[in-house]
Backbone bond lengths (Angstrom), bond angles and torsions (degrees), N, CA, C in turn:
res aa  C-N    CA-C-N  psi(-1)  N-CA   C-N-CA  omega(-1)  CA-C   N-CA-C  phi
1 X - - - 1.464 - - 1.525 110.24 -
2 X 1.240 109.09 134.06 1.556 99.32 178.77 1.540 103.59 -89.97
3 X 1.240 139.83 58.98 1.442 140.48 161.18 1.214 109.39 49.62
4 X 1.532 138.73 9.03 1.422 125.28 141.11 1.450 124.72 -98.38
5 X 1.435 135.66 128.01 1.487 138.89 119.41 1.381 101.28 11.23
6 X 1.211 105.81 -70.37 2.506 101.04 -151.44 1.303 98.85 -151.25
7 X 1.015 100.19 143.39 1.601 104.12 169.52 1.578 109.40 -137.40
8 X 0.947 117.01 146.88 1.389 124.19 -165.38 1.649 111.43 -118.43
9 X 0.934 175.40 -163.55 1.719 171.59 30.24 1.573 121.80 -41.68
10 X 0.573 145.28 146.25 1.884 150.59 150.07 1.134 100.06 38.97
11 X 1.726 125.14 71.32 1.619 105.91 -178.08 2.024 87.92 -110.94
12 X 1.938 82.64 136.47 1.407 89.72 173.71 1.406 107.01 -111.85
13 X 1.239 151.33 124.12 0.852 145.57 151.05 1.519 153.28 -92.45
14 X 1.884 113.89 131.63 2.110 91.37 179.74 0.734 107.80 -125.30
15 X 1.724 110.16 176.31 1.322 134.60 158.55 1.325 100.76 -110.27
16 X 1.462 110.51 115.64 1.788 113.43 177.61 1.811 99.40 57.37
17 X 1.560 84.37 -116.92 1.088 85.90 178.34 1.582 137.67 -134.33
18 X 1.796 85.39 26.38 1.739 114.51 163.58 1.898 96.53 -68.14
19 X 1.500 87.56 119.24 1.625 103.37 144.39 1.314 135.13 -50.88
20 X 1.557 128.99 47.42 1.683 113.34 -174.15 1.681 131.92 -73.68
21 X 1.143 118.41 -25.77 1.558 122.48 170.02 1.466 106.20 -111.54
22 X 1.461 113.60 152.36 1.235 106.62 -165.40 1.703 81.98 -155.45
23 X 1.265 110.90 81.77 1.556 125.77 157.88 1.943 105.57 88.09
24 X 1.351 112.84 18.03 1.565 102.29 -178.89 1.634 135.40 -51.90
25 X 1.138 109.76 107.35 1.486 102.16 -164.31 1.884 99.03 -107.01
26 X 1.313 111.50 131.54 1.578 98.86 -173.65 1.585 103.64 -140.93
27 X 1.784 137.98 -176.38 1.369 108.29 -170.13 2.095 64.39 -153.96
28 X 1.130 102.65 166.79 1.302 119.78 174.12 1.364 122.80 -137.20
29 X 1.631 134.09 99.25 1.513 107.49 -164.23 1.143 120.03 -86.23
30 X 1.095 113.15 170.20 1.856 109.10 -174.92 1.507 105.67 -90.93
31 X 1.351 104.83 131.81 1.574 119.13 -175.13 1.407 99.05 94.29
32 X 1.107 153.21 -6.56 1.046 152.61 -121.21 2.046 107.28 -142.56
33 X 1.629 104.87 125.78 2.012 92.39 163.23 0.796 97.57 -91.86
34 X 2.128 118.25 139.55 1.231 132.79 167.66 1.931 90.07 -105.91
35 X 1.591 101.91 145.85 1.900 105.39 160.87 1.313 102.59 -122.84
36 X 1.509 85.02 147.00 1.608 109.27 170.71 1.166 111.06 -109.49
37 X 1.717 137.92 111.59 1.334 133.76 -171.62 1.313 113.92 -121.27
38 X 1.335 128.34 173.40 1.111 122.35 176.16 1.786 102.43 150.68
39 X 1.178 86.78 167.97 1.868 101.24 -167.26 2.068 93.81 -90.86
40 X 1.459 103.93 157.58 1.170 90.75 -163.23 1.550 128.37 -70.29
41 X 1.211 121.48 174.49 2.247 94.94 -160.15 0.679 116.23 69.94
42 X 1.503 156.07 -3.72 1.056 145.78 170.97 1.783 129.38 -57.78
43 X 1.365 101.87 -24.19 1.418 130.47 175.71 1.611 91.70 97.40
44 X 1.227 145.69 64.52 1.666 144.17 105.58 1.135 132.86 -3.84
45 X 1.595 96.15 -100.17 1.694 107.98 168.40 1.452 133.06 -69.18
46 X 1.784 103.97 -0.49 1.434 101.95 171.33 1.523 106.33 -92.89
47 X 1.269 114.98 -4.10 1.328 125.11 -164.39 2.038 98.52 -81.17
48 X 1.493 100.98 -48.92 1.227 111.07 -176.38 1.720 106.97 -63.19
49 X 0.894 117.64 -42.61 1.511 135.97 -175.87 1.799 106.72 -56.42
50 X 1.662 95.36 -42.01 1.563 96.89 -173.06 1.767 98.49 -57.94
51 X 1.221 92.09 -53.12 1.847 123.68 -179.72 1.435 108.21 -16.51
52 X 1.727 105.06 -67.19 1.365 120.79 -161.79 1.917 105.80 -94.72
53 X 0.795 117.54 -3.69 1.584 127.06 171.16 1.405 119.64 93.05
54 X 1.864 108.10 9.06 1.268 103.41 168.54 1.202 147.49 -74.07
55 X 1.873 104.42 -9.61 1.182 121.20 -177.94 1.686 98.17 -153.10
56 X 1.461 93.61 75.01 1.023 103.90 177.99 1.916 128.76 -54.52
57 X 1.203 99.23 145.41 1.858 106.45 -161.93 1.716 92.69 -74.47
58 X 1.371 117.26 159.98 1.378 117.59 -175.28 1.577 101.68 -115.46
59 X 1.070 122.97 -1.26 1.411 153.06 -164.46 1.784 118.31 -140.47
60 X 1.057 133.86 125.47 1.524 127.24 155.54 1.644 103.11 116.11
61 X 2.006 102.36 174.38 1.361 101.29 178.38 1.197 103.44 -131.30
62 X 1.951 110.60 132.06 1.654 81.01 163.58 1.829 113.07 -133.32
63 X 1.104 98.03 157.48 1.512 95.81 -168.48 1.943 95.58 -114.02
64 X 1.424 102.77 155.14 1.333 123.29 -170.70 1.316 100.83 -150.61
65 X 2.068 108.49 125.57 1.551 88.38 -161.53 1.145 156.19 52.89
66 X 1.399 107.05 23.45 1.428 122.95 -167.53 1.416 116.64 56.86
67 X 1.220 132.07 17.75 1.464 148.14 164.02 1.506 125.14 -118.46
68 X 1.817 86.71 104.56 1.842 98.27 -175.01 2.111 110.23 -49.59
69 X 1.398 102.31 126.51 1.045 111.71 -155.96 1.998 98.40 -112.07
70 X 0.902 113.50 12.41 1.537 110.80 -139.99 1.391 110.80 -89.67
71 X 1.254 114.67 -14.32 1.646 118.91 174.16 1.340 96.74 -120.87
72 X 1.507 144.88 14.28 1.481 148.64 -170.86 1.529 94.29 -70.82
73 X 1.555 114.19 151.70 1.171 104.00 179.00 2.102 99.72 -94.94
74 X 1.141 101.00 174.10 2.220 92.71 177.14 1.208 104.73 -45.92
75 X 1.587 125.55 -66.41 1.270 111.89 -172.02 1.767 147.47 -25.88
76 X 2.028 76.39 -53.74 1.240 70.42 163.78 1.810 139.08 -111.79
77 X 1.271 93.56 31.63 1.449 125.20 175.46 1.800 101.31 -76.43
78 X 1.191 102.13 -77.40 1.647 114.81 164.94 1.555 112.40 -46.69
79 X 1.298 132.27 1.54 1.174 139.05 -175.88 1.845 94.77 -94.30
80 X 1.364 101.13 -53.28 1.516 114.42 -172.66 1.267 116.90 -50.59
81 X 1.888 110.88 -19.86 1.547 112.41 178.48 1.718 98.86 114.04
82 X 1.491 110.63 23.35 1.303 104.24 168.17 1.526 108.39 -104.47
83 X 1.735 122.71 128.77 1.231 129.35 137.25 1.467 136.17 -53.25
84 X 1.475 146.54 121.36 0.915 136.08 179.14 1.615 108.46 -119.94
85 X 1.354 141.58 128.46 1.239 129.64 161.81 2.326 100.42 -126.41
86 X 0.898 72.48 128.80 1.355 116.34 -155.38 1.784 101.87 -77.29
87 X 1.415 126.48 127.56 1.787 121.98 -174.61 1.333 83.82 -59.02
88 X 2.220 105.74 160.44 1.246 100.28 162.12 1.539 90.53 83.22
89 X 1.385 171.11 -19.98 1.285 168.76 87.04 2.043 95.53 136.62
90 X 0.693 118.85 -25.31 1.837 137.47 167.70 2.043 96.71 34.78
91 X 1.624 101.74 57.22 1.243 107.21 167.55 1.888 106.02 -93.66
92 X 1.413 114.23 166.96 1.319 119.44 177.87 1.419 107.67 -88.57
93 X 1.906 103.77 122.93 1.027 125.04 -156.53 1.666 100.56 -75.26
94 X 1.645 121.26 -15.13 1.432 114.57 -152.14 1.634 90.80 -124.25
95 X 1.224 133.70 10.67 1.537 144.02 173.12 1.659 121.73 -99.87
96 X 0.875 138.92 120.97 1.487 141.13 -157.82 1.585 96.39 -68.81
97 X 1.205 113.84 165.18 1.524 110.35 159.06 0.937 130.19 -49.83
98 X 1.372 132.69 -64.58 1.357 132.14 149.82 1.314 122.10 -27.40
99 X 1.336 127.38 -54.78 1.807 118.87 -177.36 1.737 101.94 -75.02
100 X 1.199 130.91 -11.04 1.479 150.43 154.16 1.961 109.86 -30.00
101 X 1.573 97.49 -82.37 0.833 150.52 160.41 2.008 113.94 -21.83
102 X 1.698 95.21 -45.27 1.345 91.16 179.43 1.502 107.36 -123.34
103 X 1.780 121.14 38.99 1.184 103.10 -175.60 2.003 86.76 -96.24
104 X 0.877 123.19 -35.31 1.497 117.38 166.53 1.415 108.40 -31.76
105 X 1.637 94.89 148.43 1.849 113.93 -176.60 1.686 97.49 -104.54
106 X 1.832 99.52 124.97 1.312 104.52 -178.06 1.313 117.43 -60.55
107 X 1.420 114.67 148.55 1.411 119.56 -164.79 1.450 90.19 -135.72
108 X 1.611 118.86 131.69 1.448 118.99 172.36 1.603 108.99 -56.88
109 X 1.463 106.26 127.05 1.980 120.25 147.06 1.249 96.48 134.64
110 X 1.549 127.61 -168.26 1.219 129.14 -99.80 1.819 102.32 -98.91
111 X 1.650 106.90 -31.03 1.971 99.32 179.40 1.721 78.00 -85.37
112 X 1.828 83.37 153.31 1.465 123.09 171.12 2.035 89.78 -161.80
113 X 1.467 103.20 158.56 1.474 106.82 -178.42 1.116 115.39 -52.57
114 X 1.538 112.76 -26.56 1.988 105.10 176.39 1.804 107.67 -66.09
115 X 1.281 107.69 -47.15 1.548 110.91 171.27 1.623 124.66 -56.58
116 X 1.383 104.50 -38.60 1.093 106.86 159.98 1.425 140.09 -54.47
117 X 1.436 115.65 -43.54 1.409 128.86 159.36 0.845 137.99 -53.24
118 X 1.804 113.35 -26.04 1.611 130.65 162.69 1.226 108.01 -67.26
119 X 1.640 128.31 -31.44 1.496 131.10 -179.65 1.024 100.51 -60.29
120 X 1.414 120.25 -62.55 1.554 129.97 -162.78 1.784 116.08 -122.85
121 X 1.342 87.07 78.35 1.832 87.19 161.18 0.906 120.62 -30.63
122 X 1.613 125.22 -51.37 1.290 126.33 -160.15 0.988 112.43 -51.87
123 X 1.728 111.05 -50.94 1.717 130.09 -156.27 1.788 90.78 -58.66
124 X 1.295 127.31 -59.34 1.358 154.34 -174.01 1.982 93.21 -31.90
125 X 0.913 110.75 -67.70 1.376 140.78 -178.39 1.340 97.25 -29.39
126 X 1.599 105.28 -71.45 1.330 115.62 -163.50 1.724 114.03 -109.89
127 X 1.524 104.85 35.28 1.469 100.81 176.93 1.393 122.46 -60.44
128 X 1.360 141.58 -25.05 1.356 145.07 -178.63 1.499 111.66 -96.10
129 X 1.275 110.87 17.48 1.446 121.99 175.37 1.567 126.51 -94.92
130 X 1.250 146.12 79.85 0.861 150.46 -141.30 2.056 107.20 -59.80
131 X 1.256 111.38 141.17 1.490 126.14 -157.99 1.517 104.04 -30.09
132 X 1.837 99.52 -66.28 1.813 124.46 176.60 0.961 104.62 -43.98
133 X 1.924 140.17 -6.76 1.208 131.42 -168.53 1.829 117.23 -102.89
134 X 1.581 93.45 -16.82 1.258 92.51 -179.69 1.711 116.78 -111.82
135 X 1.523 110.95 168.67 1.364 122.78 -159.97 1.660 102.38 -52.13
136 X 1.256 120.13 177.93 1.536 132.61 144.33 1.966 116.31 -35.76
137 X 1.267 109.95 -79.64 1.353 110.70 163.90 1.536 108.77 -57.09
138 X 1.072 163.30 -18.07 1.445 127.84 165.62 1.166 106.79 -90.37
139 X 1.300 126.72 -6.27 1.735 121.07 174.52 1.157 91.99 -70.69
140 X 1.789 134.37 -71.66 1.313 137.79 -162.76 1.393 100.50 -52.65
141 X 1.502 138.97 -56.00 1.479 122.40 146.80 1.384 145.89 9.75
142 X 1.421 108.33 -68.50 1.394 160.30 -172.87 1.734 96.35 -79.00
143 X 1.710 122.48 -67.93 1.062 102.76 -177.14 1.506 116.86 -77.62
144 X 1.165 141.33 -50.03 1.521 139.05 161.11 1.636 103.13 3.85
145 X 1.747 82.56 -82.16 1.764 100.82 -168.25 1.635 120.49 -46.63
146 X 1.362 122.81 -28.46 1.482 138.11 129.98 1.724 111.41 -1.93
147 X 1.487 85.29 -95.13 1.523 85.66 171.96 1.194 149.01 -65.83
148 X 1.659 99.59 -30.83 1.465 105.04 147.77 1.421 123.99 -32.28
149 X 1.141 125.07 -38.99 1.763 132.36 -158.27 1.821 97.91 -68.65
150 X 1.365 95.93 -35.26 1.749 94.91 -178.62 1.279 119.95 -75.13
151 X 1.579 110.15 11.30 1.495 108.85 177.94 1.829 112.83 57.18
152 X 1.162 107.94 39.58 1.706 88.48 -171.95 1.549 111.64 -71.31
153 X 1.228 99.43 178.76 1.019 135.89 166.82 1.858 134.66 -82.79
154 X 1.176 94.70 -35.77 1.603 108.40 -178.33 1.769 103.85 -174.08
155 X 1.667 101.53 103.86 1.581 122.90 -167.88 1.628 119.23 -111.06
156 X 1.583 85.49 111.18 1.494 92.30 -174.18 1.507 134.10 -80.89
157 X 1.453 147.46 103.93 1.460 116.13 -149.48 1.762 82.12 -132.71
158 X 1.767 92.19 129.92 1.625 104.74 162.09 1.351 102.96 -88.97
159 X 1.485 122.05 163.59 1.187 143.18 -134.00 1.403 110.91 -62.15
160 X 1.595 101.53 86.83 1.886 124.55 179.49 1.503 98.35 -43.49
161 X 1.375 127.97 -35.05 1.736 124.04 -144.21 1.428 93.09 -104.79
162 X 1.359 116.57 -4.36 1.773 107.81 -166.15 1.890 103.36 -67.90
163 X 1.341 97.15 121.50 1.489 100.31 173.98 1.399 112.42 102.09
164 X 0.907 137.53 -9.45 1.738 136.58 -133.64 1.679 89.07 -113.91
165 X 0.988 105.47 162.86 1.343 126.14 177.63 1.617 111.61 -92.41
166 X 1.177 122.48 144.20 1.608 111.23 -158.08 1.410 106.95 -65.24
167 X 1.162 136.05 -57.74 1.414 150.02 -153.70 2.368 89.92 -59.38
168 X 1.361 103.70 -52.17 1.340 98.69 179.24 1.691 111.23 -62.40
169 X 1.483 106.87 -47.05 1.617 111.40 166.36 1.886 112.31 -19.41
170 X 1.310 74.17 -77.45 1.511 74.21 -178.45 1.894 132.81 -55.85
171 X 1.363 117.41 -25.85 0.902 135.03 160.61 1.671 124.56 -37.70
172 X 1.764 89.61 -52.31 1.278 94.49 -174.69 1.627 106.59 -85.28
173 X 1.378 128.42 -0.91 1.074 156.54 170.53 1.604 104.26 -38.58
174 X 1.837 90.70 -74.93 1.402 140.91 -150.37 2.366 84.69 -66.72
175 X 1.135 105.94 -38.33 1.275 114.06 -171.05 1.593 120.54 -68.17
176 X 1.604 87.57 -48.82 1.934 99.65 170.70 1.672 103.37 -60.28
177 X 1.118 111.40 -36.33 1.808 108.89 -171.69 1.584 93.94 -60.23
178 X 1.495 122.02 -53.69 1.371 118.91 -162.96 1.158 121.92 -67.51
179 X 2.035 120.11 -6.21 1.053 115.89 -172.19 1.818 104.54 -97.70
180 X 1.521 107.91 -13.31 1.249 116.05 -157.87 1.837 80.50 -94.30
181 X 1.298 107.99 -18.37 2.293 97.79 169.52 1.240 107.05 -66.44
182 X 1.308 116.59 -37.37 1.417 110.09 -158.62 1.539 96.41 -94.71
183 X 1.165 149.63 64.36 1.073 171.95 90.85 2.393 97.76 117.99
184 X 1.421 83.57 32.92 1.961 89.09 -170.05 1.787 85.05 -88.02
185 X 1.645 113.13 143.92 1.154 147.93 157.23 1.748 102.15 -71.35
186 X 1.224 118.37 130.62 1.287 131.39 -174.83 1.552 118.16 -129.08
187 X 0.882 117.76 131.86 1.932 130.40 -176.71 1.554 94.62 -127.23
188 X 1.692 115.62 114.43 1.366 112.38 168.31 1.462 117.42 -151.22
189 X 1.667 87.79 116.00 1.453 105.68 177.49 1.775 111.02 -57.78
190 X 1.168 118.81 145.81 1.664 105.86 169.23 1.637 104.16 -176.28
191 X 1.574 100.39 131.90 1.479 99.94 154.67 1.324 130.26 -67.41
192 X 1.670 105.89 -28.01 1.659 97.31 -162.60 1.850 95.66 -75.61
193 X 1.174 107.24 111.45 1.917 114.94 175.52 1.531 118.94 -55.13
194 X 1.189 98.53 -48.45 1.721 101.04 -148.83 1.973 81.18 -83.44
195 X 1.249 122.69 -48.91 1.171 106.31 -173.48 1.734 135.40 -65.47
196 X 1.416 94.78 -26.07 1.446 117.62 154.48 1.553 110.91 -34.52
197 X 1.549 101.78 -89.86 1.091 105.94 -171.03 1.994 128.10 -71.95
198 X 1.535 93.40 16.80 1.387 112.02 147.81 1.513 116.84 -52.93
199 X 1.508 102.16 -69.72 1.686 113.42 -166.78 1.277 116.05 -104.75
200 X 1.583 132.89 19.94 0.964 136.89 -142.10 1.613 80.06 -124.49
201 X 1.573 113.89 146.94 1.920 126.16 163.25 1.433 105.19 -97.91
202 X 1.297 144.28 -26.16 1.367 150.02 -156.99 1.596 122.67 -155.73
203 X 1.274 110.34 152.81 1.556 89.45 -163.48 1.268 94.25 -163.70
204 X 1.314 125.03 106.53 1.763 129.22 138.38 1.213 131.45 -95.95
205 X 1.773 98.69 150.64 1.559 96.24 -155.62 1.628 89.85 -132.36
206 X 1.780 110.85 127.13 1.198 135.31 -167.87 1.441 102.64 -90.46
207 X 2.073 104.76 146.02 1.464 96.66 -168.74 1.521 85.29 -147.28
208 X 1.595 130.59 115.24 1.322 104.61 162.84 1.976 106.11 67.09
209 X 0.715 115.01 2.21 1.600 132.33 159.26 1.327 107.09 83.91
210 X 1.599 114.06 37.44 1.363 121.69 -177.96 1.539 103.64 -121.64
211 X 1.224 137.43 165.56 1.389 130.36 156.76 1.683 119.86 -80.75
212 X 1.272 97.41 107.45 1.452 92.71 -178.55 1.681 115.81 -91.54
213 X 1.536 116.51 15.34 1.521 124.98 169.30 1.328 100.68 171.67
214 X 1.720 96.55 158.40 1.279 101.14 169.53 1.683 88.41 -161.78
215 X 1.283 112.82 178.29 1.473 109.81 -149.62 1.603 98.28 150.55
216 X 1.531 99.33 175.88 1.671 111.59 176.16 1.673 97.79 -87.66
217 X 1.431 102.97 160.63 1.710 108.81 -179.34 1.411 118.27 -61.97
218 X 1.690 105.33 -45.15 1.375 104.53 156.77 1.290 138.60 -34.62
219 X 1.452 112.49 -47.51 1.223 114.75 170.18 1.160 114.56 -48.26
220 X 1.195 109.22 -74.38 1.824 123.48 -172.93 1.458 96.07 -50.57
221 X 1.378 152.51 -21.12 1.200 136.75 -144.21 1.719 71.90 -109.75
222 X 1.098 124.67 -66.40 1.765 110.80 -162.62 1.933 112.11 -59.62
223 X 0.954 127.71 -5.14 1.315 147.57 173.06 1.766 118.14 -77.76
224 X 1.216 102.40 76.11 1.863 111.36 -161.85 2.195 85.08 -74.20
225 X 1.645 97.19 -53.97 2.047 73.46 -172.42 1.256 112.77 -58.63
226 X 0.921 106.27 -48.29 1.807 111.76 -179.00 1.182 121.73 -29.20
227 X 1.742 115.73 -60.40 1.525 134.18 177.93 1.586 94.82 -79.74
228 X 1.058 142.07 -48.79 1.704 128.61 147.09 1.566 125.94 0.39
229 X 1.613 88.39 -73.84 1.761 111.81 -171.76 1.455 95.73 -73.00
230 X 1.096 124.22 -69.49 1.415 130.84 -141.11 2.287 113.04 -90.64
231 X 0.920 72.29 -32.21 2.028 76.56 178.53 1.704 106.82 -124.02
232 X 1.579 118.17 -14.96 1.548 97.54 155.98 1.748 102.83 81.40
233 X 1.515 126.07 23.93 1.185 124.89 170.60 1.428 126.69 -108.58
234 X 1.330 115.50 141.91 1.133 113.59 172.51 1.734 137.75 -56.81
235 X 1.247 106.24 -163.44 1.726 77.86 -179.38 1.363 119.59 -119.71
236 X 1.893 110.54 29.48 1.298 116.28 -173.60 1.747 109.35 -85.13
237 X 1.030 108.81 149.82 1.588 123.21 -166.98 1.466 109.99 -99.39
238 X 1.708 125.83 149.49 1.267 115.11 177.12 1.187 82.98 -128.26
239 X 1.777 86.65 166.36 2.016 106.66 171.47 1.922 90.50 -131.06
240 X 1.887 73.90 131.78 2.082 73.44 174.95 1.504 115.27 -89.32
């Protein structure tokens, strides 16, 4: 294995015949959180999309697991041991948590819904509660734990914190750290900056659908013009 998760090269990407990526090359290490930042438009979530084969690149290569992945359709991308949870959390609004919970195809190792429930009391709490019934954070909850069920390998999540109330923010924070213990490879899109690059090892930051840096998080985190110019955050600090 050459010690990355994904590797990405020259990904161009469209819509019709909007120009959105314009050469993104990105690397993901294994065991490792990679962030994807950027002001919104920047090409993010089209970036993830190229990733997972939903919007496939018309241009570029990318390998997953050391297996060129680049015309794969999702399925069998997510076959390879990729998680995807998706902005917008797109769980079934009319299925309880629990029937939630088991529309995923079992995948041998260590989450199963009993493991899952130890993650999230909450979910536990409110398993007979139908999806539409629960808050913002237990949907984002709810979808994670989704993907969790496939046991992946390397889990991609667009912006877990969008919407959330801070105290849950962080929660779901507290969750990406636990997946990057248990030896899971992480890809995470996110607006919230400063907390990102809390828990984050690596960090590129999208501009106009180009990479305008990449570097360790540290870096970018001691870099006030940089995170100024380039992600548009203020200068308040979090503790996870």
């Amino acid at each position: 294995m050459s010690g990355y998760a994904l590797t990405a090269e020259g990904l161009h990407t469209y819509y019709g015949k909007s120009h959105i990526l314009h050469g993104v090359s990105l690397k993901v290490a294994e065991g490792k959180i990679t962030t994807i930042l950027g002001r919104n438009g920047a090409g993010k979530s089209t970036t993830l999309r190229s990733l997972v084969g939903l919007t496939p690149a018309r241009e570029g290569m990318i390998q997953i697991f050391g297996k060129d992945t680049t015309r794969m359709p999702p399925y069998a991308i997510a076959g390879l041991g990729v998680g995807f949870v998706p902005e917008g959390r797109k769980i079934f609004p009319a299925l309880t948590v629990e029937e939630n919970l088991k529309v995923p195809v079992d995948r041998p190792g260590p989450w199963n819904i009993q493991t899952i429930y130890e993650l999230f009391p909450r979910l536990q709490e409110r398993r007979n509660n139908k999806g539409r019934q629960l808050s913002g954070g237990e949907q984002e909850m709810l979808s994670i734990a989704r993907a969790l069920l496939l046991n992946p390998k390397l889990l991609i999540l667009d912006e877990p914190s969008q919407g959330l109330a801070p105290l849950i923010v962080r929660e779901v924070f507290r969750i990406v750290v636990k997946m990057r213990e248990a030896g899971m490879s992480v890809l995470l899109v996110e607006q919230n900056v400063r907390m990102t690059l809390e828990v984050a090892d690596f960090a590129y930051v999208l501009e106009d659908g180009q990479v305008a840096f990449e570097g360790t998080a540290a870096e970018l985190s001691s870099d006030e013009d940089r995170l100024q110019e380039l992600a548009g955050v203020s200068a308040e600090q979090w503790t996870i």
